[in-house]
C-alpha positions in Angstrom: -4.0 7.7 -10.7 -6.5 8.5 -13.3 -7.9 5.4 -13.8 -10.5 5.2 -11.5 -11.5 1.7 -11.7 -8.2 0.6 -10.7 -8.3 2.8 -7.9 -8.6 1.2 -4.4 -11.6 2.3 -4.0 -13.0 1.6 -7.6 -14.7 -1.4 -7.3 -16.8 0.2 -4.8 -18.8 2.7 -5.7 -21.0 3.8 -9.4 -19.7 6.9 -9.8 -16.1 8.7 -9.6 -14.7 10.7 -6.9 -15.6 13.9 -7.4 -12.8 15.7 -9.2 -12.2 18.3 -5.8 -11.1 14.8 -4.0 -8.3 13.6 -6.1 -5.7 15.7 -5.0 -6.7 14.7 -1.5 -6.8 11.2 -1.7 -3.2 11.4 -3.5 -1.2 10.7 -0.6 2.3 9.8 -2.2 4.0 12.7 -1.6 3.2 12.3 1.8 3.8 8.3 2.2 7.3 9.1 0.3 8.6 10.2 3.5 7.1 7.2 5.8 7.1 4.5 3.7 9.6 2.5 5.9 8.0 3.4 9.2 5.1 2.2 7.2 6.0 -1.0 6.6 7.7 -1.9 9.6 4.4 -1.5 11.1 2.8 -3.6 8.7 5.4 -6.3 9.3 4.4 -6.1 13.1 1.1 -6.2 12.7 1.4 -9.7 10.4 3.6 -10.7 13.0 1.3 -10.5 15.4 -1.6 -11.5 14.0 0.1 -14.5 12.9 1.3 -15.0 16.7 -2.4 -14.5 17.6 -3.4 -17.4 15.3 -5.3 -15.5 12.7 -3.0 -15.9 9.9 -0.9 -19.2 9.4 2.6 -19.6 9.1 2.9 -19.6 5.6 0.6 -16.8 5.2 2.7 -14.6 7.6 5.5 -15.9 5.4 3.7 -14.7 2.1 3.1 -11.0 3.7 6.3 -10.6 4.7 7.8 -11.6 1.4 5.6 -9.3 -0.3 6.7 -6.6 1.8 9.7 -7.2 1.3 9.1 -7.0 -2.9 7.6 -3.7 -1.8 10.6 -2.7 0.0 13.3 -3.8 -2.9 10.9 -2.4 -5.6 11.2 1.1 -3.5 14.8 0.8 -3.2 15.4 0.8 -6.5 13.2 2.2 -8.3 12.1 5.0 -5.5 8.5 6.9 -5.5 9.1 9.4 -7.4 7.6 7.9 -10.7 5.3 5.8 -9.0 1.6 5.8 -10.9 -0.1 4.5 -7.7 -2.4 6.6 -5.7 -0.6 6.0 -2.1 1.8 3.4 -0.9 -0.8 0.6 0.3 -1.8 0.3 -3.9 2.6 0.2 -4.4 
């Protein structure tokens, strides 16, 4: 991701990350190869959370549809040419 304002961490912070950080906080390579362990944990956790009563139905609904767009978007259209910086900004 070169655009560091759109960046998950962009909004937070004056200045860049120094140019010897990028490639470490580039994780996709890595997330390629968990992303569905990945979310099957997020799903869980929602799940839970919701069960708790910290979220509400509808907004346990609305994560789990968006992971869901997540997953179908991965599916088929893969990683591979994916501009974001790791799969939580996918």
């Amino acid at each position: 991701m070169s655009d560091e304002a759109g960046a998950l961490w962009g909004g937070r912070f004056k200045e860049g990350m120094a140019r010897e950080m990028v490639p470490l906080n580039l994780s996709l390579d890595v997330d390629k190869r968990l992303w569905r362990e990945d979310i099957q944990g997020s799903v869980a956790w929602a799940r839970a959370i919701g069960k708790a009563g910290v979220l509400t139905d509808k907004e346990v609904g609305d994560i789990l549809g968006g992971l869901d767009n997540v997953v179908q978007r991965i599916e088929k259209h893969g990683l591979s040419e994916a501009a974001e910086e790791d799969i939580h900004s996918v």
